[in-house]
C-alpha positions as CSV (number, residue, x, y, z in Angstrom):
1,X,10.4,-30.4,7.2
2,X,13.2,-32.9,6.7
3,X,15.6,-33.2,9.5
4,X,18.8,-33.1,6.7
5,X,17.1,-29.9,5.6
6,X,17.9,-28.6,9.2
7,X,21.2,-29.9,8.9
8,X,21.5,-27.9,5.3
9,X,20.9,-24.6,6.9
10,X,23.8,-25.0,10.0
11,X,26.3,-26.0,7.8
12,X,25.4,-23.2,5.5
13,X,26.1,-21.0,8.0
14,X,29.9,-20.7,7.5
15,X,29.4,-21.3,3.6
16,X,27.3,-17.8,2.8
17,X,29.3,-15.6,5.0
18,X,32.6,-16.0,3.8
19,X,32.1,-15.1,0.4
20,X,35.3,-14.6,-2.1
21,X,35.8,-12.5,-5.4
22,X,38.9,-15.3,-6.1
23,X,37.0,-18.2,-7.8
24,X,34.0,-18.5,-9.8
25,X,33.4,-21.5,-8.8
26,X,33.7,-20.7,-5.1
27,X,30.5,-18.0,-5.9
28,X,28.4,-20.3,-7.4
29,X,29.4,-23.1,-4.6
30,X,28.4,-20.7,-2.0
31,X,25.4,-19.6,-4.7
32,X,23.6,-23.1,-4.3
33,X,23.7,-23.5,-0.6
34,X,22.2,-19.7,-0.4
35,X,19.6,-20.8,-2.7
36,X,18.8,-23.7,-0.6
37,X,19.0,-21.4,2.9
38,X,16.5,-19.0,1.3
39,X,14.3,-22.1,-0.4
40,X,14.5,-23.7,3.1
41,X,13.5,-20.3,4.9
42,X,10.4,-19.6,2.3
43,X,9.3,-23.2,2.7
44,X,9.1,-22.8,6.5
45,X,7.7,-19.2,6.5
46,X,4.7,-20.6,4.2
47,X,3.9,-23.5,6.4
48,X,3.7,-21.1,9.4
49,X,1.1,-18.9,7.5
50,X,3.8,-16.0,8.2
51,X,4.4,-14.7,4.7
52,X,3.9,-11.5,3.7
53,X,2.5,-10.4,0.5
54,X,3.0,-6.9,0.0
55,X,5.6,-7.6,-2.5
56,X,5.1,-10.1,-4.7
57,X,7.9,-13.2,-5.2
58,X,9.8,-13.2,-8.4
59,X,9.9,-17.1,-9.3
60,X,13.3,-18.3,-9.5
61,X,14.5,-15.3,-7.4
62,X,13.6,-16.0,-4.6
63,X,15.6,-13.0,-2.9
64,X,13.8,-10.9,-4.5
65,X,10.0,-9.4,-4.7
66,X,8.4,-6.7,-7.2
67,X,5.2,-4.3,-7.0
68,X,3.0,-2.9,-9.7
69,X,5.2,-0.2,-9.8
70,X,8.6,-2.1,-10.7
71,X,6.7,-4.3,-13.0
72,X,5.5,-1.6,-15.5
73,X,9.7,-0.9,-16.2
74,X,10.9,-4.7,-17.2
75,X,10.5,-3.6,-21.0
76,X,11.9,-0.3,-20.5
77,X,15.1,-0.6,-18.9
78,X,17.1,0.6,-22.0
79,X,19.9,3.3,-20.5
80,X,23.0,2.7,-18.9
81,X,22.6,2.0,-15.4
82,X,18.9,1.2,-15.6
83,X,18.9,-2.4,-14.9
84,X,21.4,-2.2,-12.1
85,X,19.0,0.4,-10.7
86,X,15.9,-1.8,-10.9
87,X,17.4,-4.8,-9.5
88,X,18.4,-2.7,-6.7
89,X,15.1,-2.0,-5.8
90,X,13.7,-5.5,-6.4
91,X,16.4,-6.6,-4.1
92,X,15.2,-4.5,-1.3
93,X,11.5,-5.0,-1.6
94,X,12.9,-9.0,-1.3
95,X,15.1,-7.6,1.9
96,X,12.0,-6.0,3.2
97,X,9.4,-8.8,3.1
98,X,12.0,-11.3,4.2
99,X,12.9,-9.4,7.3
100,X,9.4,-9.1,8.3
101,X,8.8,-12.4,7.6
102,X,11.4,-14.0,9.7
103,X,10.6,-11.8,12.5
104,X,7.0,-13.2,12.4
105,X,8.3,-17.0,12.4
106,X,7.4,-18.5,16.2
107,X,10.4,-18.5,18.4
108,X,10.7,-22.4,18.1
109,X,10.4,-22.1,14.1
110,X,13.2,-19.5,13.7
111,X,16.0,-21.2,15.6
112,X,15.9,-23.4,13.0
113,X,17.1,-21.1,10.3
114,X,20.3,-19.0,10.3
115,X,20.7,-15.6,11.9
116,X,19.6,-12.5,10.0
117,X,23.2,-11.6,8.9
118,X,23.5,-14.8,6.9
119,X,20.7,-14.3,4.7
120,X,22.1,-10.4,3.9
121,X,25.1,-12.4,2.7
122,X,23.3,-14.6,0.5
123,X,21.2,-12.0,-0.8
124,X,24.6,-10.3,-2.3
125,X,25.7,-13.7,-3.3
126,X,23.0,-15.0,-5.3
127,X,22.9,-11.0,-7.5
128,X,26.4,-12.2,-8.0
129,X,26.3,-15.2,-9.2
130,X,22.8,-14.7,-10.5
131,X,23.8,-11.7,-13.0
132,X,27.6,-12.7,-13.7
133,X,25.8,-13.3,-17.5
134,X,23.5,-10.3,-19.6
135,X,21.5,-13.2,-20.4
136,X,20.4,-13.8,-16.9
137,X,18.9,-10.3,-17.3
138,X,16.2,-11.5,-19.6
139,X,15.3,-14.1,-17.7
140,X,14.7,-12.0,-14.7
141,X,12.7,-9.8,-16.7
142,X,10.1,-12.4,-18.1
143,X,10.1,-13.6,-14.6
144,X,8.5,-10.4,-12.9
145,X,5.4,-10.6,-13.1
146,X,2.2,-9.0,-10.1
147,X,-0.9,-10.6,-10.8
148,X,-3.8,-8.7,-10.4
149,X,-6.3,-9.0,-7.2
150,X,-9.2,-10.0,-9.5
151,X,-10.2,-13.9,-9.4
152,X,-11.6,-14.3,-13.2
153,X,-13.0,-17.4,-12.2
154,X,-15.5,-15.8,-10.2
155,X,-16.8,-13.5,-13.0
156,X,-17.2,-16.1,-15.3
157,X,-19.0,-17.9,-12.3
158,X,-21.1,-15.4,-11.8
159,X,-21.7,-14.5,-15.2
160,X,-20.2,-11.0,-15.3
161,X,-21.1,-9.3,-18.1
162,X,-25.0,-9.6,-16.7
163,X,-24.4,-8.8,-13.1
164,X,-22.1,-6.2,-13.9
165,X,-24.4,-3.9,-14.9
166,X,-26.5,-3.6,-11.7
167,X,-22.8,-2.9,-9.8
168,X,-23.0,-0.1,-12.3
169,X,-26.3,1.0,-11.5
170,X,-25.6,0.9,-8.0
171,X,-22.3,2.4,-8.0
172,X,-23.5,5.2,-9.8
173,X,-26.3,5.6,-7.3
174,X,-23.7,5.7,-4.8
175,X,-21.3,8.1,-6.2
176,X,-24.7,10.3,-6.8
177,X,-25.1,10.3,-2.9
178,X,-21.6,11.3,-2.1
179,X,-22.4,14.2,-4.8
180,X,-25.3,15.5,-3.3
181,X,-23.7,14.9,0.7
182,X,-20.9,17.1,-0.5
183,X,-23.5,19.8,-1.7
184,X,-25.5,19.9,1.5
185,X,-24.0,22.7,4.1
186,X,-20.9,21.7,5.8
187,X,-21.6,19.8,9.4
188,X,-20.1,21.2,12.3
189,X,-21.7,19.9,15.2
190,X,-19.7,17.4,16.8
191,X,-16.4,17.1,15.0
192,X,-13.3,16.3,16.8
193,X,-10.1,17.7,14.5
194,X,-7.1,15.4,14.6
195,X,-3.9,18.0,13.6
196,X,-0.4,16.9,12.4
197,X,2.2,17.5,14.7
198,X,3.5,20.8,14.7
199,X,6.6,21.1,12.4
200,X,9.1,23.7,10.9
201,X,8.0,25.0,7.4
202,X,10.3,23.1,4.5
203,X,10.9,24.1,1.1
204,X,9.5,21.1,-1.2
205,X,11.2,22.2,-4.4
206,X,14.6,21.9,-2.7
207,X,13.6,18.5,-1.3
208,X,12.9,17.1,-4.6
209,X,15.3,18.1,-6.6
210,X,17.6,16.9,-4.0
211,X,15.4,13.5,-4.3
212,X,15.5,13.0,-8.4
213,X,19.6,13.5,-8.1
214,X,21.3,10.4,-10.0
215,X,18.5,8.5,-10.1
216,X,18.7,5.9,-13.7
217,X,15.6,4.8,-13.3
218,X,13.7,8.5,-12.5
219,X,12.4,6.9,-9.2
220,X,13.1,9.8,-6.1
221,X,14.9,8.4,-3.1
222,X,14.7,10.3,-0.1
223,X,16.8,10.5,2.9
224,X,15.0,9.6,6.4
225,X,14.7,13.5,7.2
226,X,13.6,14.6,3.8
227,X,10.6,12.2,3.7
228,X,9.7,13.6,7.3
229,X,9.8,16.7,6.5
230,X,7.6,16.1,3.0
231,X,5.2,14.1,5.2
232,X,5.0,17.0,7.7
233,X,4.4,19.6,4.7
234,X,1.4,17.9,3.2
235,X,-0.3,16.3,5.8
236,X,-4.2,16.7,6.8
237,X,-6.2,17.7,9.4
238,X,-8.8,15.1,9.7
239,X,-12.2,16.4,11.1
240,X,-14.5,13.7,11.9
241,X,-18.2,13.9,13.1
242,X,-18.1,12.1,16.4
243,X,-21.2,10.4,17.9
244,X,-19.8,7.0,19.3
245,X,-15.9,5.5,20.2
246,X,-16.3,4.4,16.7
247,X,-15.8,7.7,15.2
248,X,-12.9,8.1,16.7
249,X,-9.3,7.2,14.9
250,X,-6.5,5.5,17.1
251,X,-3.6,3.0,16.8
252,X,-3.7,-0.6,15.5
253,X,-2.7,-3.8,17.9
254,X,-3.3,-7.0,18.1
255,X,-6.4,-7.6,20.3
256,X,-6.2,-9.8,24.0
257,X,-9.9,-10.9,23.5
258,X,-11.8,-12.3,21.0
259,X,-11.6,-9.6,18.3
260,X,-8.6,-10.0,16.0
261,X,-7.4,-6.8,16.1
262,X,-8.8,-3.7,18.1
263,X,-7.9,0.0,17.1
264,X,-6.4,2.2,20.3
265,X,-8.0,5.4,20.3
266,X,-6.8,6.5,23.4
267,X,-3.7,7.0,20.8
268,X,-4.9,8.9,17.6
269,X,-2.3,7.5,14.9
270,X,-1.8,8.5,11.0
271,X,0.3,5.5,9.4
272,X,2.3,7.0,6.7
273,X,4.3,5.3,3.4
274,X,5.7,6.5,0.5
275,X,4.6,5.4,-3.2
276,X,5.1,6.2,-6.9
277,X,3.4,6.9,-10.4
278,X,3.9,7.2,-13.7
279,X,2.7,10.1,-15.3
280,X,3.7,11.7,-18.5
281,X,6.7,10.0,-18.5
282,X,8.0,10.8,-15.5
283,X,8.1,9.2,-12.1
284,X,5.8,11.0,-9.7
285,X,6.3,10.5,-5.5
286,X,3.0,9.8,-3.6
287,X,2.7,10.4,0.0
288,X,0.4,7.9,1.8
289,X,-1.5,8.7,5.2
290,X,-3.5,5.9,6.5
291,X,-5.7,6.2,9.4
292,X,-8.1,3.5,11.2
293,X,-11.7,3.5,13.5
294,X,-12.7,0.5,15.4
295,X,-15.5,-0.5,13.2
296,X,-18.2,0.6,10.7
297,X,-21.3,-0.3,13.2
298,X,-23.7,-2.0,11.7
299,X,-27.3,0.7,11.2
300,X,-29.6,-2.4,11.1
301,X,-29.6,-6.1,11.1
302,X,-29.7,-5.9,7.5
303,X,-26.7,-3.4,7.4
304,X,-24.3,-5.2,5.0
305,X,-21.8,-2.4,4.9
306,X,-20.7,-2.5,8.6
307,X,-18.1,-4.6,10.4
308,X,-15.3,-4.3,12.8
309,X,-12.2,-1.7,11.6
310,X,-12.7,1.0,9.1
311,X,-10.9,3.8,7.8
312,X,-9.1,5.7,5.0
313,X,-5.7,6.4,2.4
314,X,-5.2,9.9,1.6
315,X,-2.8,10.2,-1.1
316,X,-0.9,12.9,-2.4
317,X,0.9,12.6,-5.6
318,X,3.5,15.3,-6.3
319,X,5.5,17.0,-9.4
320,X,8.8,17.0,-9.5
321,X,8.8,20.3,-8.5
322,X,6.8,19.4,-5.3
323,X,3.4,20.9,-5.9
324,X,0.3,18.9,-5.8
325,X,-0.8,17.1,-9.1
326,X,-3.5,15.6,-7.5
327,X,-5.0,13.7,-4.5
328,X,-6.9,10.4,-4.3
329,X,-8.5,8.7,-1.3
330,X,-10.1,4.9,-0.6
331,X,-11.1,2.9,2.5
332,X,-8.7,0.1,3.4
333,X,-11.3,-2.0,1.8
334,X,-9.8,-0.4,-1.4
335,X,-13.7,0.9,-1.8
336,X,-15.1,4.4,-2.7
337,X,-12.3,5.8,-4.8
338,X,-12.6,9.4,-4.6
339,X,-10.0,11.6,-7.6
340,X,-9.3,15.4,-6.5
341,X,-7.6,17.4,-9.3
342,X,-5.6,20.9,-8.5
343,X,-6.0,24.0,-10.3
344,X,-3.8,22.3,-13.0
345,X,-5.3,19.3,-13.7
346,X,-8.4,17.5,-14.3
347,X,-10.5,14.2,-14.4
348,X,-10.2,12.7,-17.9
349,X,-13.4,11.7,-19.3
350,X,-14.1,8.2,-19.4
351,X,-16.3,6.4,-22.5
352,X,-15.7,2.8,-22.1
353,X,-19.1,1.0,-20.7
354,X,-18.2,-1.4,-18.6
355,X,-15.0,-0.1,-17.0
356,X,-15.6,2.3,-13.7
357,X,-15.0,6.0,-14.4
358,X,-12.8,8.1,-11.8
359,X,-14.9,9.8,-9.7
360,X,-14.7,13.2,-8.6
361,X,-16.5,15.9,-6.8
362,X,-14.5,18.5,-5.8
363,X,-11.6,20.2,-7.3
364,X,-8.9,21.3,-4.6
365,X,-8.3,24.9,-5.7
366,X,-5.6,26.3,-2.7
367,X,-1.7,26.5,-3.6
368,X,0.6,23.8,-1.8
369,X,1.0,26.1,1.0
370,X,-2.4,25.7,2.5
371,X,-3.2,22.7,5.0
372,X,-6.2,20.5,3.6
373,X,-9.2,19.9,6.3
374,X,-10.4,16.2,5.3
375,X,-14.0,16.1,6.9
376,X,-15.4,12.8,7.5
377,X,-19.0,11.5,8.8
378,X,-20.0,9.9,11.8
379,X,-20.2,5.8,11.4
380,X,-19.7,5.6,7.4
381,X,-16.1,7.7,7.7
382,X,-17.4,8.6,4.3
383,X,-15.1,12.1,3.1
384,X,-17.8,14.2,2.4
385,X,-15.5,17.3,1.6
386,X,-12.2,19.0,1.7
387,X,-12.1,22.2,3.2
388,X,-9.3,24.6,2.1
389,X,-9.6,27.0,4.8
390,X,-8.6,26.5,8.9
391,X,-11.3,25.1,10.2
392,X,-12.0,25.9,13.9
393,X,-13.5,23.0,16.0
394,X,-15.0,22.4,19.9
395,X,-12.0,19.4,20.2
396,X,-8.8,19.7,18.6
397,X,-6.5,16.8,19.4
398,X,-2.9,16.0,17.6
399,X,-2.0,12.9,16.1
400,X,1.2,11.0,16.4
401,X,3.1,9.5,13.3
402,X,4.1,6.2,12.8
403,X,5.6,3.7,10.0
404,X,2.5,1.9,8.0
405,X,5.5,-0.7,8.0
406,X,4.5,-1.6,11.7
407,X,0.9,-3.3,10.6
408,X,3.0,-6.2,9.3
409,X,4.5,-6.9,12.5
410,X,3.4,-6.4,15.7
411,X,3.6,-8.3,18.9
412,X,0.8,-10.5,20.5
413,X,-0.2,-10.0,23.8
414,X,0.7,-12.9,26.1
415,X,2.6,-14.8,23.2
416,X,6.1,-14.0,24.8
417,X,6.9,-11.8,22.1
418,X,5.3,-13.4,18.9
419,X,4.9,-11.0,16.8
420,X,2.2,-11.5,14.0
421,X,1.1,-9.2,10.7
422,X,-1.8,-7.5,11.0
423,X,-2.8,-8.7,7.4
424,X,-2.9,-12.3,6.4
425,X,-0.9,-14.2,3.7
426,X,-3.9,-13.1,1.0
427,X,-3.3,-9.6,2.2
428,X,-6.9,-9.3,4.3
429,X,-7.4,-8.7,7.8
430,X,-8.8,-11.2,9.6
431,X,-12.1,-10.5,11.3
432,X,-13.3,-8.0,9.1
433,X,-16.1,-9.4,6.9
434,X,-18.7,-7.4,5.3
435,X,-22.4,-8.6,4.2
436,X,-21.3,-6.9,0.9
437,X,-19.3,-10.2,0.0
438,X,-22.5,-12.1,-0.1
439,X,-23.8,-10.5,-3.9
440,X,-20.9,-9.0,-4.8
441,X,-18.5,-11.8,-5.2
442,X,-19.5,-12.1,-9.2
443,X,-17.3,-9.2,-9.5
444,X,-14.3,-11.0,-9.0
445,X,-12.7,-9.2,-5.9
446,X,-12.0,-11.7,-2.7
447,X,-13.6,-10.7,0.5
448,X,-15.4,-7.6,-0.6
449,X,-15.6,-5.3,1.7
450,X,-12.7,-6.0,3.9
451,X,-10.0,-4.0,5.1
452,X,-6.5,-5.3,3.1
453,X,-2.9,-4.4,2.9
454,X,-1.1,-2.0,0.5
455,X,-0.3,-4.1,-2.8
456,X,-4.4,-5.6,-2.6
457,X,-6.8,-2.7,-2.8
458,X,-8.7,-3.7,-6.4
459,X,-10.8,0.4,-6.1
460,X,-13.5,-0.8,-9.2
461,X,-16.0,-3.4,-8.7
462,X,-16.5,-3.0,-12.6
463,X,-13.5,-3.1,-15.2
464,X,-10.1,-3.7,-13.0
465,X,-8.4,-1.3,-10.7
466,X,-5.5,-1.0,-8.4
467,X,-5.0,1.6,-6.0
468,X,-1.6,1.1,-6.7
469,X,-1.2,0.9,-10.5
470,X,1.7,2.2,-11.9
471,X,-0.4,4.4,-14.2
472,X,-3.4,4.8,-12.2
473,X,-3.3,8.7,-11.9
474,X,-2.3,8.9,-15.7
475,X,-5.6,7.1,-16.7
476,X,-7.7,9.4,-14.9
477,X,-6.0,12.8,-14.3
478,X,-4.8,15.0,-17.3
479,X,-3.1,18.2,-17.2
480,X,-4.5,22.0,-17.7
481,X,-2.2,22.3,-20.9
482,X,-3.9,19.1,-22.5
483,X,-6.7,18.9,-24.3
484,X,-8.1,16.3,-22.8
485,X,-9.0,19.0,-19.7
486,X,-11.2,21.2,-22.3
């Protein structure tokens, strides 16, 4: 980087914090030395290798990021007070990710820049002088755009439409096996139950309605305490069949050896997030818990499966009322997409050839009241089952909460503070490659196999998939009272 461009940011300092209402052209002065700050900023965060991709950039906006989520409303933001809404939230995704980003930077890297305050400033000044025209509008909204995680040069590459049908075949095969584990009587040698910390009882319904209050765009916002106590309401016992460390769930860090990252088990750990869907026209709240094991170990030399860290998303998408719609699970490789329908729902059949089906084996049939048992196997952490019933186990040991927020930035032993993201610029974690990626990289996913960050789990090796589509329970979960459930 340029020494002038050094110079740029000092003297932009003063400039983007003492914005005025008095002039237009005082706003869009201080507008084009913010937009050089923030060009400046992005420029050095890239050529650290520090940028995080959770949310994607919006080119030409560079204050702000979008998700799947966000994207599928750019043609529907038709009411009063809808665009205003959206913006908000692009605004804070861009907030988010630049935060994180510039606490990543090396000490050395991030003197360079302003202090965090500045770029707050800037943010408000470029929506200013951004959106001081409706036309500006429409170019925002051609600009939002999140590509998908599938590389079509690889499919055509591997030519696709052949190869794809032996991922079918053994897919099938797979989902077969999970079918007939979940058939088999229940294990209960060895398990080692992790419970949710014991909280006060919370009425849901309240919660939400509390949550969909005022909200333009039908997206629920929830205070700090409400989310806690929603977490708290629906979260899961997980029952794991324990035979090595690796079994055994615990808390991400940064590793001081040669392993990337290492998984604390000493201190069992549920990451949680929130997340949304769209379903029947109406904007649904998700609750995320995300839990990790050192490693898959490998079964055999030939064991392309295994490889250091595993684990699993439980999901929980919820009415507006607060009852269970449905529940999905993956592995942080986005692989093995399991669908569990309620009482009053259902999988929707699927008859397109090439596109993967949801999968389901197990409808949860309890009420919202009853805590969910998710019971896992030893070394594969396949879910084999959900048991609807307390389930009474030899070791019983709670688990402690924290933000899944933390995996993008956690400090380095011996670095004097560096703090690092636990996912790389692409999304994957470092250090956990898979045999798998060797003859399945036709399919068009990068790095199958590996364990990836929220925003990259592609869940179909056939067709295209994202764990966090903004339609993704709509496409394979109907209600009771359609016919598609008959």
């Amino acid at each position: 980087m340029q020494r002038w461009l050094y110079l740029l940011l000092i003297t932009s300092l003063t400039a983007c914090t003492t914005v005025t209402d008095k002039s237009d052209v005082r706003v869009n002065a201080n507008a084009a030395q913010c937009r050089e700050v923030i060009s400046a900023a992005q420029q050095l965060i890239d050529q650290e290798g520090v940028a995080d991709s959770q949310a994607v950039r919006v080119e030409g906006f560079g204050y702000l990021r979008s998700n799947r989520l966000l994207a599928s409303f750019k043609d529907q933001l038709n009411e009063p007070g809808q665009f205003d809404a959206w913006l908000d939230q692009l605004q804070q995704l861009g907030i988010d990710g630049l935060t994180i980003e510039l606490a990543n930077l090396p000490a050395q890297s991030r003197a360079l820049l302003p202090q965090q305050p500045v770029f707050y400033a800037c943010v408000s000044t470029l929506r200013q002088a951004d959106f001081a025209e409706a036309a500006a509008q429409q170019r925002l909204i051609d600009s939002v755009a999140v590509p998908d995680e599938y590389q079509t040069w690889k499919r055509i590459a591997g030519l696709y439409w052949l190869t794809a049908w032996a991922t079918k075949y053994g897919t099938e095969g797979l989902y077969s096996d999970i079918q007939a584990t979940y058939n088999k009587p229940m294990v209960t040698d060895n398990l080692i139950s992790y419970r949710p910390p014991t909280e006060e009882n919370y009425d849901a319904a309240a919660i939400m309605a509390r949550a969909y209050r005022d909200q333009a765009l039908g997206i629920p916002a929830l205070t700090t305490e409400d989310k806690n106590r929603l977490f708290a309401a629906f979260a899961p016992t997980i029952a794991v069949e324990t035979k090595t460390d690796n079994d055994r769930i615990g808390r991400l860090a940064w590793s001081a050896t040669n392993k990337p990252t290492v998984v604390i088990t000493e201190r069992p750990t549920v990451y949680r997030h929130l997340s949304y869907t769209r379903f029947n026209q109406q904007t649904l709240l998700q609750l995320n818990y995300s839990f990790w094991f050192p490693a898959r170990p490998k079964q055999s030399a030939l064991d392309y499966l295994g490889g250091n860290i595993d684990g699993l998303i439980w999901r929980v998408t919820l009415s507006r009322a607060g009852e269970p719609i449905a529940y999905d699970s993956i592995h942080h490789c986005g692989c093995y997409h399991l669908f569990f329908p309620t009482q009053q729902s259902c999988i929707k059949p699927s008859t397109a050839l090439l596109e993967e089906p949801g999968f389901s084996f197990q409808t949860i049939q309890s009420n919202s009241n009853t805590p969910l048992t998710l019971q896992l196997a030893h070394s594969s952490h396949y879910l084999d089952r959900v048991i609807e019933q307390p389930l009474t186990t030899d070791t019983e040991v709670e688990y402690q909460w924290a933000d899944y927020k933390e995996l993008r930035s956690l400090e380095k032993p011996g670095t004097a503070g560096r703090r690092q993201s636990l996912f790389q610029s692409d999304g994957i974690m470092a250090g956990t490659e898979r045999g798998e990626r060797f003859f399945l990289w036709p399919m068009g996913i990068p790095a199958p196999g590996e364990m990836r960050q929220w925003g990259h789990h592609a869940t179909a090796f056939y067709g295209r998939r994202h764990f966090d589509d903004a339609d993704i329970i709509e496409r394979y979960i109907g209600l009771n009272d359609k016919t598609v459930c008959q």
